[in-house]
GUDO-159654 format. One record per atom (N, C-alpha, C): z, x, y. Coordinates in steps of 0.02 Angstrom, whole numbers, padded with zeros to 5 digits, always signed. Layout:
N
ZXY...
end
This chain:
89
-00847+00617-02997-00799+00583-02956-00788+00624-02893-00796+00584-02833-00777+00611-02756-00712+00588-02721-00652+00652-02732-00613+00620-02697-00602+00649-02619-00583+00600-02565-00562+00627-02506-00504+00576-02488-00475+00606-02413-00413+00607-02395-00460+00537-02336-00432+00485-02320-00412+00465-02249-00384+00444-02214-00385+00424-02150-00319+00402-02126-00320+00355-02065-00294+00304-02045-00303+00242-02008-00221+00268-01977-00249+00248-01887-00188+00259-01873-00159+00178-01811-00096+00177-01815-00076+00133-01773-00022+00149-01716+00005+00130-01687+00043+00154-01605+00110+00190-01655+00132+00177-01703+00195+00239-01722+00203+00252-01780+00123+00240-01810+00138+00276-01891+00076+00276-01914+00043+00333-01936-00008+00352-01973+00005+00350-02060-00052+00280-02074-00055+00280-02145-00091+00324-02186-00097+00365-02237-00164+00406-02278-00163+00372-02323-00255+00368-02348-00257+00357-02399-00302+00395-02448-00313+00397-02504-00356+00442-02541-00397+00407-02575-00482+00414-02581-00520+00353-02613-00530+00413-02663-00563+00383-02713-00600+00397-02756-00663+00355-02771-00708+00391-02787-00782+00364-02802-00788+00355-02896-00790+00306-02912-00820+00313-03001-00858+00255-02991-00878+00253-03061-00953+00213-03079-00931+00135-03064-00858+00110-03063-00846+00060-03055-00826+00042-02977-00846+00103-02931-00817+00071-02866-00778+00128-02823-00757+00109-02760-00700+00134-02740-00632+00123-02746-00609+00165-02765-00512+00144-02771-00466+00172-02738-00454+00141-02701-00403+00167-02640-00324+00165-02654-00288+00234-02661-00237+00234-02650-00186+00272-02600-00129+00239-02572-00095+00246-02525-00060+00308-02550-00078+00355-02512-00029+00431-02527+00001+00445-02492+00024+00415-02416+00099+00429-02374+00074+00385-02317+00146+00383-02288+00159+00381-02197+00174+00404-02159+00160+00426-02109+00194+00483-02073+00197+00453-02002+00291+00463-01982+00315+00407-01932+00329+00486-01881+00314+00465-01836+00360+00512-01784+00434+00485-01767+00477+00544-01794+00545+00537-01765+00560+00515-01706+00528+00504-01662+00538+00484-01584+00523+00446-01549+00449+00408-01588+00380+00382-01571+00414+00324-01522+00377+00297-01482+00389+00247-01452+00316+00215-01438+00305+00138-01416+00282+00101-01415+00215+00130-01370+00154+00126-01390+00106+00151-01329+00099+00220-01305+00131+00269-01367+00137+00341-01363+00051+00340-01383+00040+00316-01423-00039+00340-01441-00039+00374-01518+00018+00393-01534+00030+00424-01598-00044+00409-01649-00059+00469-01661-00127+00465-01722-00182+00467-01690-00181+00453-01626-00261+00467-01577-00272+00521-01609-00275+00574-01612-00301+00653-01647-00263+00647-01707-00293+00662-01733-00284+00702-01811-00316+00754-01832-00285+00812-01864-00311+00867-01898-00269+00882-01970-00309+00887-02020-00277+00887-02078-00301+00954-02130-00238+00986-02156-00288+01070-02207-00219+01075-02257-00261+01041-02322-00220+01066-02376-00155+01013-02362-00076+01050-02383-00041+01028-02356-00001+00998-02295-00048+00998-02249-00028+00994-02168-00046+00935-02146-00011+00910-02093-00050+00862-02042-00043+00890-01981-00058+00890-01938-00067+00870-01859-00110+00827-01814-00034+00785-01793-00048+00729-01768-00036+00723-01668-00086+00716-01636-00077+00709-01571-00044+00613-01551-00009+00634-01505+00041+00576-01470+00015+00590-01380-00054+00578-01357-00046+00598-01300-00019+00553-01229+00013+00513-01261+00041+00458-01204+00140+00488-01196+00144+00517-01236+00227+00528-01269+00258+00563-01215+00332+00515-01186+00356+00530-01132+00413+00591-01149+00403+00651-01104+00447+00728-01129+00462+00731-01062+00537+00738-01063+00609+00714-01020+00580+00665-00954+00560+00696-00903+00541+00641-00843+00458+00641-00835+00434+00677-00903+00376+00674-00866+00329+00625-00926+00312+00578-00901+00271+00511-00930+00224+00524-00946+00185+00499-01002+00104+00540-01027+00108+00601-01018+00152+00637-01050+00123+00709-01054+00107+00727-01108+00152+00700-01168+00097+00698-01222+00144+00768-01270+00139+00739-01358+00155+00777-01386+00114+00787-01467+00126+00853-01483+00084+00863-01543+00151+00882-01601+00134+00824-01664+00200+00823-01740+00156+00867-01789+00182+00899-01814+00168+00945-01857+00196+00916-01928+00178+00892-01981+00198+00855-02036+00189+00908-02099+00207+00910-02157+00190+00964-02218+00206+00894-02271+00174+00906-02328+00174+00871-02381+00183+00913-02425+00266+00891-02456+00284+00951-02492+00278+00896-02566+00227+00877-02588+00210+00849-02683+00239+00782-02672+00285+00766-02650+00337+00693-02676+00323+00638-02586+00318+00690-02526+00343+00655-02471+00293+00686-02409+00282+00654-02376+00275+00705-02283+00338+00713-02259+00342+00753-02227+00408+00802-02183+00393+00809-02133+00408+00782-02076+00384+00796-02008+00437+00867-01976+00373+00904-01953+00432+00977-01949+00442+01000-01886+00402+00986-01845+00410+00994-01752+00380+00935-01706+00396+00942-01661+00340+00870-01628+00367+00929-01561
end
């Protein structure tokens, strides 16, 4: 059996999922979401992804920070067993 992590993303929330490979197929199950606290519409949220172990990092490079428009921000997420935790953006 082969399992891996993936992840499909949309404008303010990155879904994961985890397949597994057996003799009968693939079986996909949903193992979190991870919303940015801030996200807004056309931020880009999930364009980049980097994932190790317990971690995510997720790039937002459209994400408006105080007056300045598209400048863009990077969420730092941890998966502590039960949940994701978004811990900086």
């Amino acid at each position: 059996m082969n399992n891996k992590t993936l992840f499909s993303f949309l404008t303010l929330i990155l879904i994961l999922f985890n397949y597994s490979i057996s003799t009968t197929g693939l079986i996909w199950t949903q193992t979190g979401i991870l919303i940015s606290n801030d996200g807004q519409t056309n931020d880009d949220f999930g364009q980049s992804v980097s994932m190790s172990e317990n971690y995510a990092v997720i790039g937002s490079p459209k994400s408006q920070v105080g007056n300045n428009t598209e400048q863009g921000k990077v969420y730092l997420f941890q998966n502590n067993s039960s949940n994701w935790v978004q811990y900086r953006h």
